[in-house]
Backbone as XML, in Angstrom:
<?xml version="1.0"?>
<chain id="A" units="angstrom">
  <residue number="1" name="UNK">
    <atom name="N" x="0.847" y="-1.174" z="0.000"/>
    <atom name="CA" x="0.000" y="0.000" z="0.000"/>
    <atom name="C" x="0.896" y="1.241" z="0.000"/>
  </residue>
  <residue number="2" name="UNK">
    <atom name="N" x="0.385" y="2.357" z="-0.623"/>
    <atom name="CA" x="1.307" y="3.328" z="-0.544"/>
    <atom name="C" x="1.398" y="3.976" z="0.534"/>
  </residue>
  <residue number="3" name="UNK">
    <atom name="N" x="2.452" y="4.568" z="0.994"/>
    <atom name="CA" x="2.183" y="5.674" z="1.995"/>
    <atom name="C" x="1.486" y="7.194" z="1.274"/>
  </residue>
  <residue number="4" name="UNK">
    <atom name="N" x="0.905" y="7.268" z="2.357"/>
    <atom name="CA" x="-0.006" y="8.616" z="2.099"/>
    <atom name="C" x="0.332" y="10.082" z="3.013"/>
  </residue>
  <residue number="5" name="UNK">
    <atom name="N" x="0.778" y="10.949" z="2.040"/>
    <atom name="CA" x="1.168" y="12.142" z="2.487"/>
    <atom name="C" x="0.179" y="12.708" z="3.862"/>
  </residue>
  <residue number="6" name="UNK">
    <atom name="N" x="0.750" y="13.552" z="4.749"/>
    <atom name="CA" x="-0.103" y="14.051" z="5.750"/>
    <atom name="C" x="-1.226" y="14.691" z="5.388"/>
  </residue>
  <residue number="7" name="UNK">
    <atom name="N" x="-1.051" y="15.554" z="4.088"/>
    <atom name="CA" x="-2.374" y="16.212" z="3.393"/>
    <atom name="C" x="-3.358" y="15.292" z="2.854"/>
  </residue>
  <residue number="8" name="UNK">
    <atom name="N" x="-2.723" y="14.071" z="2.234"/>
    <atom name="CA" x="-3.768" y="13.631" z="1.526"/>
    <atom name="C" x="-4.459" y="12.239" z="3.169"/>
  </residue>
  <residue number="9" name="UNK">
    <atom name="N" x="-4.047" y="12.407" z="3.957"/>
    <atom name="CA" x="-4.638" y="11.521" z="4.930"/>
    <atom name="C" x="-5.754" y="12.432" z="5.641"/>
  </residue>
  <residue number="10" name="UNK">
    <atom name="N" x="-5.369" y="14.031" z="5.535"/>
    <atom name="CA" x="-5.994" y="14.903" z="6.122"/>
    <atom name="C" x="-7.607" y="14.948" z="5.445"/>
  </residue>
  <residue number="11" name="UNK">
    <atom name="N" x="-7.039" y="15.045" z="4.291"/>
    <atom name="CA" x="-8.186" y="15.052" z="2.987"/>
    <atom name="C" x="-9.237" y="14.086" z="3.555"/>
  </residue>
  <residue number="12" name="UNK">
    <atom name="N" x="-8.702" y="12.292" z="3.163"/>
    <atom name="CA" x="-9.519" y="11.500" z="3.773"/>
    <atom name="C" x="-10.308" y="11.327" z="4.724"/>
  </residue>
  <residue number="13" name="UNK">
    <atom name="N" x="-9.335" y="11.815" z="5.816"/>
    <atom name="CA" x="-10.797" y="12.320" z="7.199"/>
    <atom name="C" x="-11.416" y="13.280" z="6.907"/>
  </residue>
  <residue number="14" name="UNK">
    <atom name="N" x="-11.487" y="14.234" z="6.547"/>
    <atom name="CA" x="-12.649" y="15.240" z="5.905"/>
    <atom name="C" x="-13.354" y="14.433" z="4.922"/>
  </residue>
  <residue number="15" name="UNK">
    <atom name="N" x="-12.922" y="13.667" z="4.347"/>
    <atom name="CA" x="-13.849" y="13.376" z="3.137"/>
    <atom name="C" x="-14.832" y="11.765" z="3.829"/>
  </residue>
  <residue number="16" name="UNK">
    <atom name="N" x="-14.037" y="11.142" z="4.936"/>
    <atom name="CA" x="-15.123" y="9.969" z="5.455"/>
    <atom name="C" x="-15.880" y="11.508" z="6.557"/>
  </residue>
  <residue number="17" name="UNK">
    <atom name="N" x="-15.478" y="12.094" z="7.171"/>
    <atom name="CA" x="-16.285" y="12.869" z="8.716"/>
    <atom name="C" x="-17.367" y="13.435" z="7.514"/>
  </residue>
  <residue number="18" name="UNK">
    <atom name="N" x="-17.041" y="13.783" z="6.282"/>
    <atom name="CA" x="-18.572" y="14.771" z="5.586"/>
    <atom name="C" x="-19.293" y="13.595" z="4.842"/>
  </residue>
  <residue number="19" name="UNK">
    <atom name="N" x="-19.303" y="12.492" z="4.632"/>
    <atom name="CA" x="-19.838" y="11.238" z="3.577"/>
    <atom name="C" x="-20.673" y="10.797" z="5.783"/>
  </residue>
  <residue number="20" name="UNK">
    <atom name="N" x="-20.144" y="10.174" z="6.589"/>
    <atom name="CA" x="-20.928" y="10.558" z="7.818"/>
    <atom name="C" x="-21.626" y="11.284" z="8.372"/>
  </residue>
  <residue number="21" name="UNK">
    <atom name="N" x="-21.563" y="12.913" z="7.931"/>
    <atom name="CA" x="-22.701" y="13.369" z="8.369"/>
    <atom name="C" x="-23.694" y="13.270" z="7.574"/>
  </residue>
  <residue number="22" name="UNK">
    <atom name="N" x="-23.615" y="13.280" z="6.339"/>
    <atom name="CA" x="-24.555" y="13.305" z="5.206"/>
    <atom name="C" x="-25.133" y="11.767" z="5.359"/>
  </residue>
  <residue number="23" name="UNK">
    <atom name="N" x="-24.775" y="10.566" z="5.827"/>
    <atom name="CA" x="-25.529" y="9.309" z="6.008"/>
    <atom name="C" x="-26.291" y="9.841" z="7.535"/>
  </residue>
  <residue number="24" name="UNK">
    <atom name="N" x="-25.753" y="10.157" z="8.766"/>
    <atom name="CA" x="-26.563" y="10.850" z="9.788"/>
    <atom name="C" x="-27.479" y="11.145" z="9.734"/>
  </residue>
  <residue number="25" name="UNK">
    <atom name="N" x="-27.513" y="12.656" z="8.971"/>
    <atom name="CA" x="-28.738" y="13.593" z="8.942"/>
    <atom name="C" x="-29.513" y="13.453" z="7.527"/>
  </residue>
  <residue number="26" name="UNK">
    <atom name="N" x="-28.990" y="12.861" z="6.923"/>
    <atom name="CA" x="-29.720" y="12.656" z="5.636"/>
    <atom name="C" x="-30.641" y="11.055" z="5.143"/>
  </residue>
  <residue number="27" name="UNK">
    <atom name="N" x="-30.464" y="10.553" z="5.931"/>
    <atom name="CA" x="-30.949" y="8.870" z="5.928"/>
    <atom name="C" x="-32.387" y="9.151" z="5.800"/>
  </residue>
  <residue number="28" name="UNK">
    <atom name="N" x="-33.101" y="9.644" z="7.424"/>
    <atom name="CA" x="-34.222" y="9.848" z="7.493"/>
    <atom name="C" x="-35.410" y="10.387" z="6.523"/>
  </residue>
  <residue number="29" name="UNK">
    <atom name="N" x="-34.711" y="12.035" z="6.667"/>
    <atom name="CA" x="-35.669" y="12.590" z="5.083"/>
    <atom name="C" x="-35.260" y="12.008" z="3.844"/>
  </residue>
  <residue number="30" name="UNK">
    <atom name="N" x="-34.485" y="11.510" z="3.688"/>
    <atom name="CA" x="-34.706" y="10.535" z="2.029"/>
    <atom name="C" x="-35.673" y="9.362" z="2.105"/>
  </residue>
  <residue number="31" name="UNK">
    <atom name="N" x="-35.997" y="8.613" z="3.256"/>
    <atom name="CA" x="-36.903" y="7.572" z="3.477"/>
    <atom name="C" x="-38.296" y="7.708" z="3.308"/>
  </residue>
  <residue number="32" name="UNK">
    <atom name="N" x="-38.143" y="9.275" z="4.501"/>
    <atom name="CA" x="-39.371" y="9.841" z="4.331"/>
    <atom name="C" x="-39.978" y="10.533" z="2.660"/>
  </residue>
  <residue number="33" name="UNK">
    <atom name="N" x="-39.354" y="10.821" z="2.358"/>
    <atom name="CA" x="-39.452" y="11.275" z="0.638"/>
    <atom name="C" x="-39.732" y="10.241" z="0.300"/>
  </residue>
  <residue number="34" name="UNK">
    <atom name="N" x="-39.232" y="9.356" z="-0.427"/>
    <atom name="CA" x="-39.334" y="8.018" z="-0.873"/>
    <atom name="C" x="-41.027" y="7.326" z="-0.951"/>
  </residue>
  <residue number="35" name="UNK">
    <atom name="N" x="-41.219" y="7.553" z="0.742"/>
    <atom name="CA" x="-42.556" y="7.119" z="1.198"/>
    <atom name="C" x="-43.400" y="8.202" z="0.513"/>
  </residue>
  <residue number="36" name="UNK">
    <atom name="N" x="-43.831" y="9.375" z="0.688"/>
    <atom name="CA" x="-44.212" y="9.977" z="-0.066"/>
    <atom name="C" x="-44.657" y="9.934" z="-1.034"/>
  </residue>
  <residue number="37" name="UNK">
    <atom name="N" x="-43.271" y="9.958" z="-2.123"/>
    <atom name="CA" x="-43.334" y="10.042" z="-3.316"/>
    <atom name="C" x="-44.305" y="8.483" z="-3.770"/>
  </residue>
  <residue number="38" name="UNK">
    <atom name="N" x="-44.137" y="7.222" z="-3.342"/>
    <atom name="CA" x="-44.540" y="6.091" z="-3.944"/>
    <atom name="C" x="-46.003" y="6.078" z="-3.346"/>
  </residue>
  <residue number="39" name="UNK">
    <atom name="N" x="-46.415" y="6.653" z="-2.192"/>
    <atom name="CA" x="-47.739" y="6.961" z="-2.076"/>
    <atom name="C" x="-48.138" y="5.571" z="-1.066"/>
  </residue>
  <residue number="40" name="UNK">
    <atom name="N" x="-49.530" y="5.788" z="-1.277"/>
    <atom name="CA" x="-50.422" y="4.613" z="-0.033"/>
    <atom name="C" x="-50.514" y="3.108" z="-1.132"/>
  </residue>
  <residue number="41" name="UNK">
    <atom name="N" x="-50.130" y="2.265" z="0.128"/>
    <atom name="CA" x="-50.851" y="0.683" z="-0.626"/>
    <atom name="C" x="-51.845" y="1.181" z="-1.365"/>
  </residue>
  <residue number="42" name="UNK">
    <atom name="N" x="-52.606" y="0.171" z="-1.878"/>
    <atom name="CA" x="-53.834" y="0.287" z="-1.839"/>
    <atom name="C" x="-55.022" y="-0.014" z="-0.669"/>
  </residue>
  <residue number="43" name="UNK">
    <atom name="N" x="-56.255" y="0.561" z="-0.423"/>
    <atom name="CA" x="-56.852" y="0.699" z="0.421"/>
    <atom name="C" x="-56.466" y="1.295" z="1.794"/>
  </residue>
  <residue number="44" name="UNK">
    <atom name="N" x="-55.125" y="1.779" z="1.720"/>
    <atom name="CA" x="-54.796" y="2.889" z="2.941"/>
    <atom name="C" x="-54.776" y="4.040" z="2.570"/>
  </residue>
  <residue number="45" name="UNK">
    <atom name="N" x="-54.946" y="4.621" z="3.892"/>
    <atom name="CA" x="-55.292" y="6.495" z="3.802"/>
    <atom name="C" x="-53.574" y="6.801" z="3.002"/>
  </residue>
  <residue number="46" name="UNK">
    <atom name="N" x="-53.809" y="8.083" z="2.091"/>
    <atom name="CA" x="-53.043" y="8.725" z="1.701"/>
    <atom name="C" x="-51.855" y="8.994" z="3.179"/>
  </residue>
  <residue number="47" name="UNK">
    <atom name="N" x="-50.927" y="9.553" z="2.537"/>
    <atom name="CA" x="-49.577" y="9.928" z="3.968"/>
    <atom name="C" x="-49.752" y="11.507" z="3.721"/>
  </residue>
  <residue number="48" name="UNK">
    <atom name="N" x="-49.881" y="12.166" z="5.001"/>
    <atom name="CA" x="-49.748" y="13.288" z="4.952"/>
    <atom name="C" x="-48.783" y="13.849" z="6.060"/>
  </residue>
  <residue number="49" name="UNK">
    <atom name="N" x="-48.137" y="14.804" z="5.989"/>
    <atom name="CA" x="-47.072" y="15.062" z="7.160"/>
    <atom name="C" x="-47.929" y="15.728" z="8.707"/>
  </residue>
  <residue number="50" name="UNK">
    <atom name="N" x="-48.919" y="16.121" z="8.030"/>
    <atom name="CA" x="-49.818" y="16.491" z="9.385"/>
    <atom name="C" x="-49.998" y="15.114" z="10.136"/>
  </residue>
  <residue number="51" name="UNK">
    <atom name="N" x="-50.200" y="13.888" z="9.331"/>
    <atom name="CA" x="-50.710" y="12.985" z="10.125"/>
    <atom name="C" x="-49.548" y="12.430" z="10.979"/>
  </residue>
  <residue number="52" name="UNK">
    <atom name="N" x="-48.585" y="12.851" z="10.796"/>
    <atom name="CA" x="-47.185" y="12.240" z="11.602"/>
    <atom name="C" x="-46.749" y="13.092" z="12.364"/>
  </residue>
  <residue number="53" name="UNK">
    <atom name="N" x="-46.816" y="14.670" z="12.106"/>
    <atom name="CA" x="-46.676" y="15.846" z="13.197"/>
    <atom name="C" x="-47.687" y="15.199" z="14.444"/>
  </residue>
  <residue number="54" name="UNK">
    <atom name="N" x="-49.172" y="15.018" z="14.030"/>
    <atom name="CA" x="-49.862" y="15.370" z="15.255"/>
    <atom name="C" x="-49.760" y="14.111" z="16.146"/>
  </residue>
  <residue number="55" name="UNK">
    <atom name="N" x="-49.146" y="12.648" z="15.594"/>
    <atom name="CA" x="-48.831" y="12.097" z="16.348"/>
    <atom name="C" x="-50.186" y="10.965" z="16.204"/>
  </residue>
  <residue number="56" name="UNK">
    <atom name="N" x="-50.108" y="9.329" z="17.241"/>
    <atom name="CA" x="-51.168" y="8.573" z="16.984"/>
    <atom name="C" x="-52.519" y="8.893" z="17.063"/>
  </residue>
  <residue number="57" name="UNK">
    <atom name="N" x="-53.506" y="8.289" z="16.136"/>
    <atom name="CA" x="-55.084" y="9.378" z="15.859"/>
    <atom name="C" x="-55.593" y="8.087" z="17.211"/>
  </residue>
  <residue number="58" name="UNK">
    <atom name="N" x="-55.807" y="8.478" z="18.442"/>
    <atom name="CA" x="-56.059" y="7.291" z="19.048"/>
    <atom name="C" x="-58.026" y="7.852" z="19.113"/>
  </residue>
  <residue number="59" name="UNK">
    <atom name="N" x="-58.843" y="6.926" z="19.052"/>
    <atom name="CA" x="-60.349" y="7.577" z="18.911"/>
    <atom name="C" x="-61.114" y="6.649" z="20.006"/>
  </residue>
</chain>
């Protein structure tokens, strides 16, 4: 394996610490999009973000 200059090792941890935050904070709302976008089975209620803000519809 080669050795790797101090800059370019420096590089690498910046480049895995920003590819980690972006799997972190970005996992969730892409899932949630996803769901969205492909919509309800059939015979279930549409997804709306109100219905997940206000939390379980308990009746």
């Amino acid at each position: 394996m080669p050795k790797l200059s101090k800059e370019a090792k420096q590089r690498l941890q910046q480049l895995f610490k920003g590819g980690q935050f972006a799997i972190r904070w970005g996992f969730i709302p892409v899932v949630l999009y996803l769901g969205f976008k492909r919509g309800a089975d059939p015979g279930m209620p549409e997804p709306t973000i109100w219905r997940y803000v206000s939390g379980p519809n308990v009746h």
